[in-house]
C-alpha positions, 0 to 999 in steps of 0.5 A: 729643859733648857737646850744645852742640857738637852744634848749633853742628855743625848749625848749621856743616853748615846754613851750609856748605850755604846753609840758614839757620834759617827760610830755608826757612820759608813763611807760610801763605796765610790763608783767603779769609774772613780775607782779606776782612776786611782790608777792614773800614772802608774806603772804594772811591772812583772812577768807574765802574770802582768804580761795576761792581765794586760792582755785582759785590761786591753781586751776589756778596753775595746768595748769600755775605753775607760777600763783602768786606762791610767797603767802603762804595762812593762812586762816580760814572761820570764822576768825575775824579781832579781832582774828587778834589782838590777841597775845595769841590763844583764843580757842573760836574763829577761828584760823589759823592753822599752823603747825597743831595747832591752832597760832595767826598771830603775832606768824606766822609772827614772824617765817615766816617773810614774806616781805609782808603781805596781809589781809582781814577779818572784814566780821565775825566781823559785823562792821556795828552794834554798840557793847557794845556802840562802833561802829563797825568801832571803833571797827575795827580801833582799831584791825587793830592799834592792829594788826600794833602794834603786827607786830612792835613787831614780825615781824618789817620788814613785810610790812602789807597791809588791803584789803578793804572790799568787797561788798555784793549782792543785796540780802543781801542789801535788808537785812542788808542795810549795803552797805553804813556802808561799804564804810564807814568803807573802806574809815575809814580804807585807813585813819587809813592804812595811819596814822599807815604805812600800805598800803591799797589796794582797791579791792571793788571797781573793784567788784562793779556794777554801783549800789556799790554792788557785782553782782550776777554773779560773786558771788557763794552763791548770798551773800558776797563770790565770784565765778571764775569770782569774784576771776579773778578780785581780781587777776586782781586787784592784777596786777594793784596794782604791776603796780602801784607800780612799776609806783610810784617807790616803786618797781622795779623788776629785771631786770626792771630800773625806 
């Protein structure tokens, strides 16, 4: 058999069989170091949910300098969503402080102009009760368009992402029963992210138990905030994400061709 007619055999055995040339192919997983630099220039936003997961990452640091080094952390612990959506400092509400003064994120972004910006609020603002006859996910949907619409303005090069948010304990459940209000706001806000060019990056649901809420084991006050073990799946969950951007070409560290 001549060596043309030898591949197109192959080839006709292959789809005969259902096996397609690279079908069965798997991308490597990068090293964790290398994933970590997917965050080089970005900036963590929010309340004290970032304000703790700096707190770990800092803690972490101390014996591997290394650990997601690339993030600058601007927090507050009661920061609201809707503060986010400001583009004047409102004294009566929690602000970020930067360069020891209190500054509303449009104006950091403008001068840090991070490639990357990451952030989770909307705990503090009760999205799961109407106010003044509009829903809370309204409410949040047009804070997030607010927010995309101020960084257009300010820092046009910034890629803005939303964490999704977290769950909450049993415990607060019993309470509130706010667990389904909140998978609704999640799945209202990877729509809106899609719409407006943000990038939503789901870290609920590796923090759920099989019940759809936040276990008490890896929660440090038993209610909403999470504790080392809580914190370690978020930075889990921060790899896969670099994995899966790398897996979906959207990017390629040095050194690493697609």
């Amino acid at each position: 058999m001549k060596k043309g007619s030898l591949i197109l055999a192959v080839l006709l055995l292959m789809s005969l069989i259902g096996t397609s040339v690279g079908e069965e192919t798997t991308m490597e997983r990068l090293p964790d170091e290398v994933l970590m630099t997917y965050y080089n220039d970005t900036a963590f936003v929010g309340d004290s949910l970032i304000r703790m997961f700096r707190n770990y990452v800092k803690d972490r640091q101390k014996k591997e300098p290394n650990f997601f080094k690339g993030i600058k952390f601007y927090s507050s612990y009661s920061y609201q969503l809707r503060t986010a959506a400001l583009e004047w400092v409102n004294p009566d509400k929690s602000n970020l402080v930067y360069k020891g003064s209190d500054e509303v994120l449009c104006k950091i972004m403008k001068d840090q102009k991070p490639a990357r910006l990451f952030i989770l609020a909307g705990l503090n603002d009760n999205f799961a009760r109407e106010v003044n006859g509009v829903e809370g996910i309204d409410r949040g949907m047009r804070a997030v368009t607010k927010i995309m619409e101020l960084m257009e303005k300010y820092s046009p090069t910034t890629q803005v992402y939303f964490f999704s948010m977290t769950p909450v304990t049993q415990k607060v459940e019993n309470k509130r029963h706010i667990r389904e209000k909140w998978d609704e706001y999640n799945a209202q806000l990877e729509k809106t992210c899609q719409e407006l060019g943000a990038v939503y990056v789901d870290i609920a649901t590796p923090l759920k138990d099989e019940n759809g809420l936040l276990p008490k084991s890896i929660s440090n006050d038993n209610e909403y905030h999470l504790n080392d073990k809580g914190n370690a799946i978020w930075a889990q969950a921060l790899l896969d994400f670099a994995q899966a951007q790398y897996e979906a070409g959207q990017w390629t560290p040095a050194g690493y061709a697609q």
